[in-house]
Residue frames as qw, qx, qy, qz and C-alpha x, y, z in Angstrom:
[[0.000, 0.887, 0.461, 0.000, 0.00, 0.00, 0.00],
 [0.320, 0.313, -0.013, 0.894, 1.40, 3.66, -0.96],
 [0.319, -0.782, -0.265, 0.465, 1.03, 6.34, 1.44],
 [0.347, 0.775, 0.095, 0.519, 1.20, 10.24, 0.05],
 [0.568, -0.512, -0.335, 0.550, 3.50, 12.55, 1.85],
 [0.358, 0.754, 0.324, 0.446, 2.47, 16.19, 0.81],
 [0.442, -0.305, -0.212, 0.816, 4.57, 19.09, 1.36],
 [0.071, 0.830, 0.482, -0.272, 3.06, 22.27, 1.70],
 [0.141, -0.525, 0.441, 0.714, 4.92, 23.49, -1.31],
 [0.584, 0.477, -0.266, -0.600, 2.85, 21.43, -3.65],
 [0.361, 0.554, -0.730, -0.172, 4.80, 19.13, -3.91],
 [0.796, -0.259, 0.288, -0.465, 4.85, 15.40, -2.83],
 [0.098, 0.341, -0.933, -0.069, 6.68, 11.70, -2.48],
 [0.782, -0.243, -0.173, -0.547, 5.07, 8.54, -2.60],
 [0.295, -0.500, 0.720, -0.380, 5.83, 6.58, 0.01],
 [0.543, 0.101, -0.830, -0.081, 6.11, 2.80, 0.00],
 [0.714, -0.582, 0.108, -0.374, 4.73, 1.54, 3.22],
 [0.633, -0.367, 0.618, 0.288, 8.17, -1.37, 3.05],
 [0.413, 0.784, -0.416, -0.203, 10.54, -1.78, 0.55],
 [0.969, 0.063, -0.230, 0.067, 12.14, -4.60, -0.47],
 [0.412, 0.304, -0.572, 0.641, 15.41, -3.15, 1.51],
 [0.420, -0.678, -0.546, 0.256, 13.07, -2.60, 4.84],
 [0.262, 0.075, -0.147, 0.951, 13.63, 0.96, 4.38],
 [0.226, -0.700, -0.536, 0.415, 10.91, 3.21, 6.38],
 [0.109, -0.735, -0.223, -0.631, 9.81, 6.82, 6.09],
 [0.493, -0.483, -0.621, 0.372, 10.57, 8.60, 9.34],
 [0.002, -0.824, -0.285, -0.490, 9.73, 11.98, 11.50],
 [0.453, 0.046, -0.565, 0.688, 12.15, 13.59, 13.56],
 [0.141, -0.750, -0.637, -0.108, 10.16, 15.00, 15.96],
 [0.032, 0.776, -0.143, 0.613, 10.03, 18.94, 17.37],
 [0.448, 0.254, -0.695, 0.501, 11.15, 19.62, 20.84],
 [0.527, -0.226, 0.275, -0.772, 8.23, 20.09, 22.72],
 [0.887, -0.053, -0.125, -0.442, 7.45, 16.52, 21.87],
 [0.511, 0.353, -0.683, 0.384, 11.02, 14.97, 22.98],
 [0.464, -0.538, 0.380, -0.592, 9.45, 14.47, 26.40],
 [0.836, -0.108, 0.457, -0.283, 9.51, 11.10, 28.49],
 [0.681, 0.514, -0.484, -0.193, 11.50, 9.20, 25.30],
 [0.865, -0.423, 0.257, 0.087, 13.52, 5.95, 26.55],
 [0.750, 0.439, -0.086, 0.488, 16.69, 7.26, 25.82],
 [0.541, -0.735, -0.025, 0.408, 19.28, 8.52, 27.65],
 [0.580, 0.435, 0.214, 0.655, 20.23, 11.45, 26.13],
 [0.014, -0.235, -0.110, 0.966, 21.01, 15.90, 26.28],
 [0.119, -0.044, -0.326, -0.937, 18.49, 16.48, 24.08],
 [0.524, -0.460, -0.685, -0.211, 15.71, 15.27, 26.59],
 [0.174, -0.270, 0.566, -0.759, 14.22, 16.84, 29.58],
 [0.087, 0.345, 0.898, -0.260, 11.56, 14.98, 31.99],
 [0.164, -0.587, -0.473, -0.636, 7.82, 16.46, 31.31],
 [0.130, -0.131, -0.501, 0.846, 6.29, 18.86, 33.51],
 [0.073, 0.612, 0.736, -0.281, 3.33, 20.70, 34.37],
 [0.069, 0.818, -0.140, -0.554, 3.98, 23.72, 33.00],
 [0.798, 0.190, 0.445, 0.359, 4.22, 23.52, 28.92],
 [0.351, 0.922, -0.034, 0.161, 5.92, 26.30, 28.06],
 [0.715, -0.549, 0.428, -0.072, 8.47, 24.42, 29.72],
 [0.871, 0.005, 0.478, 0.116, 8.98, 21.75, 27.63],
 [0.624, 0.747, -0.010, 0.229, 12.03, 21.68, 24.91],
 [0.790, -0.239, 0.050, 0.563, 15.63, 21.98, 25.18],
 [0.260, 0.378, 0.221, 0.861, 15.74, 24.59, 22.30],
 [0.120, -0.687, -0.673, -0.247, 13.09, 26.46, 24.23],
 [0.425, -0.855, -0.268, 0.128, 14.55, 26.87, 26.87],
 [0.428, 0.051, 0.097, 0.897, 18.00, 28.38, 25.13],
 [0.092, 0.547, 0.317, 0.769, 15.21, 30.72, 23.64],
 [0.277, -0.863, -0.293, -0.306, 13.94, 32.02, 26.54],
 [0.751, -0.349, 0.067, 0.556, 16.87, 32.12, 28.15],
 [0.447, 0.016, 0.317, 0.836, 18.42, 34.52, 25.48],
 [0.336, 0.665, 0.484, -0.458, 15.43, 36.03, 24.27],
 [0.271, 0.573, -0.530, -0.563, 16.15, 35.43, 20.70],
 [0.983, 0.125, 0.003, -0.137, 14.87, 32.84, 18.21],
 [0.378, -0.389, 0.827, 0.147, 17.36, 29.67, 17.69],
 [0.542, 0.262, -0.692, -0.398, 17.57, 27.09, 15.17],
 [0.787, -0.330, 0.334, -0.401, 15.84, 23.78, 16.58],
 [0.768, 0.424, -0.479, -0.042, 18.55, 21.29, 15.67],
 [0.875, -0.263, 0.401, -0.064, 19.63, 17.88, 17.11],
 [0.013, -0.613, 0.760, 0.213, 22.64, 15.54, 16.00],
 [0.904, 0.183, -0.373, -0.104, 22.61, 12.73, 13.68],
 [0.826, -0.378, 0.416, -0.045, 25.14, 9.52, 15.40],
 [0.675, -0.422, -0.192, 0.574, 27.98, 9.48, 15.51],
 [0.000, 0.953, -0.040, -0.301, 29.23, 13.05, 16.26],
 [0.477, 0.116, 0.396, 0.776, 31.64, 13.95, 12.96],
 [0.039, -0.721, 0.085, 0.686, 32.60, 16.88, 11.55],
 [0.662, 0.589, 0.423, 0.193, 31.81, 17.31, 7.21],
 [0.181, -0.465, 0.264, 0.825, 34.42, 19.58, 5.59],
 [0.408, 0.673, 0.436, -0.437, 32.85, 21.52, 2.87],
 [0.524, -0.152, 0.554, 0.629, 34.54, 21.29, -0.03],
 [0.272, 0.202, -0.403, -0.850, 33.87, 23.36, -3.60],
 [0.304, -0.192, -0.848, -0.390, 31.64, 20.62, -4.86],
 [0.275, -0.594, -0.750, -0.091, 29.31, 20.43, -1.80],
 [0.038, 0.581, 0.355, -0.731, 29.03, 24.00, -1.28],
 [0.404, 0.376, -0.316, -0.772, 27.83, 24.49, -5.07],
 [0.209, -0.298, -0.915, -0.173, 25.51, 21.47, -4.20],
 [0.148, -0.469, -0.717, 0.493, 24.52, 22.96, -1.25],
 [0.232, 0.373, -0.029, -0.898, 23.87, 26.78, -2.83],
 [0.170, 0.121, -0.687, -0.696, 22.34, 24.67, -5.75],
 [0.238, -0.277, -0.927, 0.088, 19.28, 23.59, -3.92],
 [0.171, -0.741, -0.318, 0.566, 18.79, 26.75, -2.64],
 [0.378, -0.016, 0.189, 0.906, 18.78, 29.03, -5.70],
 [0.071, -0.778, -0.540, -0.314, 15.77, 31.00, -5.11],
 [0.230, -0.967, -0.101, 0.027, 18.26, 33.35, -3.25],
 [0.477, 0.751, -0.396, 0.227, 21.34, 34.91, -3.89],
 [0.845, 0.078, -0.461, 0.261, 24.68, 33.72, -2.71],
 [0.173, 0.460, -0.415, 0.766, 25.36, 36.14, -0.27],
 [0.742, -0.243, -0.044, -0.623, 22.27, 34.84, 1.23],
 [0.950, 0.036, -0.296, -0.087, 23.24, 31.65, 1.23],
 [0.373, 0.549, -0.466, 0.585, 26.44, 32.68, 2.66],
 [0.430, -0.432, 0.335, -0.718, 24.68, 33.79, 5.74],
 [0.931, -0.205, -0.260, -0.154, 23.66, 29.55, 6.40],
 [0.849, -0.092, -0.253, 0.455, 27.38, 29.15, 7.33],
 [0.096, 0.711, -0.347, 0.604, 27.71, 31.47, 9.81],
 [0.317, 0.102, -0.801, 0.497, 30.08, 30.45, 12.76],
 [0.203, -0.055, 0.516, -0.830, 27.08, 31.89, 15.14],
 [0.681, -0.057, -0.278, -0.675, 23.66, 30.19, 13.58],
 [0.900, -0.041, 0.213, -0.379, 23.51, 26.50, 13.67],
 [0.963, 0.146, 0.184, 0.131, 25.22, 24.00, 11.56],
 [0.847, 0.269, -0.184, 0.421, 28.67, 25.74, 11.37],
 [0.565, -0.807, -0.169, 0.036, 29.39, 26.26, 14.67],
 [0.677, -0.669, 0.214, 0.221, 32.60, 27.42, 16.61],
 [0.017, -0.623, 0.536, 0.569, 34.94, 29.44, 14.13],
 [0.485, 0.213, 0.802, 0.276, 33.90, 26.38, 11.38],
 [0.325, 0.790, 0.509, 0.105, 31.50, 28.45, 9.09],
 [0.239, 0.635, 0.121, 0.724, 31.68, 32.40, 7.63],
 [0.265, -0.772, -0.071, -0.574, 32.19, 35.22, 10.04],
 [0.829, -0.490, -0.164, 0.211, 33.83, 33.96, 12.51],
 [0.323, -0.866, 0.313, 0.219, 37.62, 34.54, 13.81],
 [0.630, 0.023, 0.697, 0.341, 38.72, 32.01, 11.31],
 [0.606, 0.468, 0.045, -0.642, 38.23, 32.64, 7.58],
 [0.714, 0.148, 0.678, 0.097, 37.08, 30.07, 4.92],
 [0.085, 0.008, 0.745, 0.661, 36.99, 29.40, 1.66],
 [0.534, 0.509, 0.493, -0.461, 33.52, 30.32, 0.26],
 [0.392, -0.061, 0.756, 0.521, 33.61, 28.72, -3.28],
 [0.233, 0.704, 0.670, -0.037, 30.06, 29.74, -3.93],
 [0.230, 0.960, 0.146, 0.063, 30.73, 33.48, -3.96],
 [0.593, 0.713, -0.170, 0.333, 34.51, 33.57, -4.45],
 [0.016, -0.846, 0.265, -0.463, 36.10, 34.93, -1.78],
 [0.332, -0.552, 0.762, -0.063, 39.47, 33.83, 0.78],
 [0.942, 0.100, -0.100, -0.303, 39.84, 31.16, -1.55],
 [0.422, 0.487, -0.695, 0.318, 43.55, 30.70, -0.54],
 [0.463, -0.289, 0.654, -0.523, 42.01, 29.66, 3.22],
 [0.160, 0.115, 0.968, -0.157, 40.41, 26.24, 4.48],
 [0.380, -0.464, -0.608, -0.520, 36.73, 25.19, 3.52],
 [0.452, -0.313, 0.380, -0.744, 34.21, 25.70, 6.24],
 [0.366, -0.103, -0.918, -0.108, 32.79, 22.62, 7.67],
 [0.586, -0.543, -0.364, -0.478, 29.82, 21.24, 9.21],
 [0.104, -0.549, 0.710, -0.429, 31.52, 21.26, 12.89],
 [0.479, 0.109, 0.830, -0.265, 28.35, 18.21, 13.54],
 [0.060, -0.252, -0.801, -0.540, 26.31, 16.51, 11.10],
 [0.254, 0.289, 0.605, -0.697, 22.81, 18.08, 12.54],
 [0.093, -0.569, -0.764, -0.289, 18.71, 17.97, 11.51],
 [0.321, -0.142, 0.066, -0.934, 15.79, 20.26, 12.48],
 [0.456, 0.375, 0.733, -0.337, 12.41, 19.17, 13.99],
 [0.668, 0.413, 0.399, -0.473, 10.05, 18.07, 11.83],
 [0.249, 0.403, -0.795, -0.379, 12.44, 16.43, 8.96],
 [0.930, 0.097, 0.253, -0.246, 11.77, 13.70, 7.31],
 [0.105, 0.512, -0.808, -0.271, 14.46, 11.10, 6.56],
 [0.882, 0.234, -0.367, -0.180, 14.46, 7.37, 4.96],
 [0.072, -0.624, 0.739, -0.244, 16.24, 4.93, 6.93],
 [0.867, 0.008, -0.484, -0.115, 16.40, 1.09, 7.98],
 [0.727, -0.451, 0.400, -0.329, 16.09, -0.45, 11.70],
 [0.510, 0.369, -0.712, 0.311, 19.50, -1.98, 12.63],
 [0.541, -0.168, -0.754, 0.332, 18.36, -3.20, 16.24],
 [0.118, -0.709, -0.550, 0.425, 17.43, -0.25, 18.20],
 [0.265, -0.509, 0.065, 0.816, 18.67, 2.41, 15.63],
 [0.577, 0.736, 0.353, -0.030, 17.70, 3.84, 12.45],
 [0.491, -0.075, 0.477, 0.726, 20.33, 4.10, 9.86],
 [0.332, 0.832, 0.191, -0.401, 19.36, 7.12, 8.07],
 [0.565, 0.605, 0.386, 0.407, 19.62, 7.83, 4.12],
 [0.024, 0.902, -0.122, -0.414, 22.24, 10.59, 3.38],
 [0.656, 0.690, -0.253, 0.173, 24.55, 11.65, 0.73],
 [0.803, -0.408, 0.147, 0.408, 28.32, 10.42, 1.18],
 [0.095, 0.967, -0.107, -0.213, 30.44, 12.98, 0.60],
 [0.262, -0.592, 0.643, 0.409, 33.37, 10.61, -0.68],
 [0.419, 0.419, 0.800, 0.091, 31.06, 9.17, -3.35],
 [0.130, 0.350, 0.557, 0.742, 29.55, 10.54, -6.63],
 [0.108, 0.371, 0.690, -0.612, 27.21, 13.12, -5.73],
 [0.289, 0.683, 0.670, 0.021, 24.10, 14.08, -7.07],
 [0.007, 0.362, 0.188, 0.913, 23.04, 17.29, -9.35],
 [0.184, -0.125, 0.231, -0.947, 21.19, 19.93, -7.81],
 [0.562, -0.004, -0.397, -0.725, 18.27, 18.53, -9.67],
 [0.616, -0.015, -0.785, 0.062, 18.60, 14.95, -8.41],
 [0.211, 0.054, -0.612, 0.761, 19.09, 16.13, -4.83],
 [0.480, -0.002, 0.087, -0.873, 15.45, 18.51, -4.95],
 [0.658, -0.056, -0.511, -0.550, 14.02, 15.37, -6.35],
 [0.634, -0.187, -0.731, 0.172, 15.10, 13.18, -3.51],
 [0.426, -0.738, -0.001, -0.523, 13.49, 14.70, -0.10],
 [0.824, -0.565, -0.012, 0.033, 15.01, 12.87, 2.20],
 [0.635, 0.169, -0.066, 0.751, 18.43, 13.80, 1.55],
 [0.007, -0.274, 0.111, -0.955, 17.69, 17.51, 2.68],
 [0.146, -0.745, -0.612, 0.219, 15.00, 19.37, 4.95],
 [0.110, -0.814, -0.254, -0.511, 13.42, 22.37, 5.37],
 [0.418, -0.129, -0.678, 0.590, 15.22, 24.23, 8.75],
 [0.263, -0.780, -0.347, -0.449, 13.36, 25.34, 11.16],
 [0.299, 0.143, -0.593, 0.734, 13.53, 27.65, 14.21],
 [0.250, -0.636, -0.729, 0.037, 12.06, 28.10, 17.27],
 [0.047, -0.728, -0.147, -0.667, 10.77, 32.18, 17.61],
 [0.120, 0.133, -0.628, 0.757, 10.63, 33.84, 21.49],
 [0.686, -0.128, 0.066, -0.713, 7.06, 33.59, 21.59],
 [0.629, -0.162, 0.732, -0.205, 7.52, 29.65, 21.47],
 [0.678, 0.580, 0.026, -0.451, 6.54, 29.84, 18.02],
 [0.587, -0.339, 0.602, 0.421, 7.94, 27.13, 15.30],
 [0.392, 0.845, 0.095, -0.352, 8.92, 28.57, 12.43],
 [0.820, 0.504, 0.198, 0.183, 10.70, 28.19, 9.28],
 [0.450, -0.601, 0.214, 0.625, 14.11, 29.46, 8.86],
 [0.469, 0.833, 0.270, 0.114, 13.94, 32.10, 5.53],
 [0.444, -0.182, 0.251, 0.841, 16.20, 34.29, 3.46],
 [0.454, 0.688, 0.305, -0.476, 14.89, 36.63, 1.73],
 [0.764, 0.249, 0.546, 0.237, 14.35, 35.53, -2.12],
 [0.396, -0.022, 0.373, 0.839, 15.76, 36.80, -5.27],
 [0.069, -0.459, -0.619, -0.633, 11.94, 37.71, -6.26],
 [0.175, -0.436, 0.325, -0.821, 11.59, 39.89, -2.74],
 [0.765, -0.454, -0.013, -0.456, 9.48, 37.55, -1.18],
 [0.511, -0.529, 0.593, -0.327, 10.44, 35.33, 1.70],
 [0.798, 0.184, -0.548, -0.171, 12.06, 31.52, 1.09],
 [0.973, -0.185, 0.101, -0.090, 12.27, 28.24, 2.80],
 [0.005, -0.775, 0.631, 0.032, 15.91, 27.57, 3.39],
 [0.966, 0.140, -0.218, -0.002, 17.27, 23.45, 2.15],
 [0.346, -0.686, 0.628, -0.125, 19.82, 22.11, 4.57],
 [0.703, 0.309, -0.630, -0.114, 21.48, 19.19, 2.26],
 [0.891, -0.438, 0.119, -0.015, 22.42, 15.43, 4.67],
 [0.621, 0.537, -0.563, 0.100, 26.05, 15.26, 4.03],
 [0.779, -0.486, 0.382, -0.104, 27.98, 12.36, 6.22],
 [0.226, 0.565, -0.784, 0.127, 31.75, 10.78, 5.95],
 [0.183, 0.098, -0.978, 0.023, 30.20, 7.73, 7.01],
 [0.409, -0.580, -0.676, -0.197, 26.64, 5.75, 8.25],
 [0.202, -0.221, 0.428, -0.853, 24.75, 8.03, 10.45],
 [0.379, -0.379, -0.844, -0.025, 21.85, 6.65, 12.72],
 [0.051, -0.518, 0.387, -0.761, 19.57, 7.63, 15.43],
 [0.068, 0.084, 0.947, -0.304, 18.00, 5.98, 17.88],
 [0.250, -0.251, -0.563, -0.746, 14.43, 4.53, 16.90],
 [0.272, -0.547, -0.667, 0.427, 12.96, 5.70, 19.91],
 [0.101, -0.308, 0.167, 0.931, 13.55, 9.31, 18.37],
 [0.081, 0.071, -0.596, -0.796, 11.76, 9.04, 15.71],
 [0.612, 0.235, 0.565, -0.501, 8.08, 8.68, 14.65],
 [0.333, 0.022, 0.845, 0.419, 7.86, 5.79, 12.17],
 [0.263, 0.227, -0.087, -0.934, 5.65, 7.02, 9.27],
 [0.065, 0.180, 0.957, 0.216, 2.54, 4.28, 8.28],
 [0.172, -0.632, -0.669, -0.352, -1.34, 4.78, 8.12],
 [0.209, -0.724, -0.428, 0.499, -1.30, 7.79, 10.75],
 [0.223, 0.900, 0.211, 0.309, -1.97, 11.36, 10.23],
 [0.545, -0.427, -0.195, 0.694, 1.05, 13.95, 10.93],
 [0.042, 0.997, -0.057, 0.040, 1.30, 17.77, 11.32],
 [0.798, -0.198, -0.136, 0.553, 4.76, 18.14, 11.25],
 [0.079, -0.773, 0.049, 0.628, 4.48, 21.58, 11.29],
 [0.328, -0.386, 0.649, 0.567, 6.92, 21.01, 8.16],
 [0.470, 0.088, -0.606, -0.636, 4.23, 19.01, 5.98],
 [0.679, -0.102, 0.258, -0.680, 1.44, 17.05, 6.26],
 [0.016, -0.206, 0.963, 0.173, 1.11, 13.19, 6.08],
 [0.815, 0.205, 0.121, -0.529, -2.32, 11.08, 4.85],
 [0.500, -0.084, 0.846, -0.167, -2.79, 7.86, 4.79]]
């Protein structure tokens, strides 16, 4: 039986319900709903009485009073150097805004290229995309990280889920290929000071606000535990992100 998974772009995958490799459809879930999981992990707190409470990222944000990105590590922690090729994959996924835009994803202070790793830091990189300190190092992904409400492909190795990404020492896809395969990328999202989750935007080439594509690259199997996750099959999900139907 096929199962539709429609993103609120239009767009849409069909989904296999099993595959002759036992690969799965999964949802990573947001952080208000990481509560009570059987896993012993940081990126869990117990549940309380009070839900404006609940969420690791939440509480950075109120804490700071400033939105955050609402990202979580893939298994095992590794670090992805960015090389020419997969930063003119990564802008190529994402060309409904300019590159200076794009620039602004790898900064050392957002999310996914933390701690002098990314643009703008004390360090400088190579940015291949728009030209510039190309005699320096690439920037790299300092962790391999997600957002709530992705959706990745993956296959249940005993208590984990081996998740579908692009290997970065391996042929990689065109731009085109990449858009076509959703589970190789997400939509990121953050989480606002009102509590609010919310898409993480640039602003597009055609003035109006875009959806930002955060590619899976990984230097070897990533996994996560498949207690994390909410296996996709005949239920209904809001993932905030897109909508599943049975």
């Amino acid at each position: 039986m096929k199962q539709t998974l429609y993103f609120d772009d239009n767009s849409f995958m069909e989904l296999e319900e099993k595959s002759s490799n036992d690969y799965y459809y999964y949802r990573a879930p947001h952080d208000t709903e990481r509560i009570n999981f059987d896993v012993s992990d940081f990126r869990y707190i117990p549940n309380t009485d009070k839900p404006w409470n609940k969420g690791v990222v939440r509480k950075s944000v109120r804490d700071k009073g400033a939105a955050l990105p609402e990202v979580y590590r893939f298994l095992p922690h590794h670090a992805v150097v960015l090389t020419e090729p997969l930063q003119l994959l990564w802008y190529g996924i994402n060309t409904e805004i300019s590159k200076e835009k794009w620039r602004t994803l790898l900064g050392s202070a957002l999310a996914f290229t933390n701690n002098s790793s990314g643009f703008g830091g004390s360090t400088l990189h190579a940015d291949y995309v728009n030209q510039k300190n190309l005699d320096y190092k690439p920037p790299s992904f300092d962790f391999v990280r997600f957002t709530g409400g992705a959706i990745f492909k993956g296959k249940e190795i005993n208590d984990n889920v081996y998740i579908d990404y692009i290997n970065v020492f391996r042929s990689l896809p065109t731009a085109s290929q990449l858009l076509a395969n959703k589970q190789l990328w997400f939509y990121a999202t953050s989480i606002s000071p009102t509590g609010r989750i919310q898409y993480i935007m640039r602003l597009g080439l055609d003035g109006t606000l875009k959806r930002v594509r955060i590619p899976i690259y990984g230097t070897h199997d990533i996994y996560l535990p498949k207690a994390e996750l909410h296996k996709l099959n005949n239920e209904y999900y809001d993932a905030n992100i897109v909508v599943y139907k049975g």
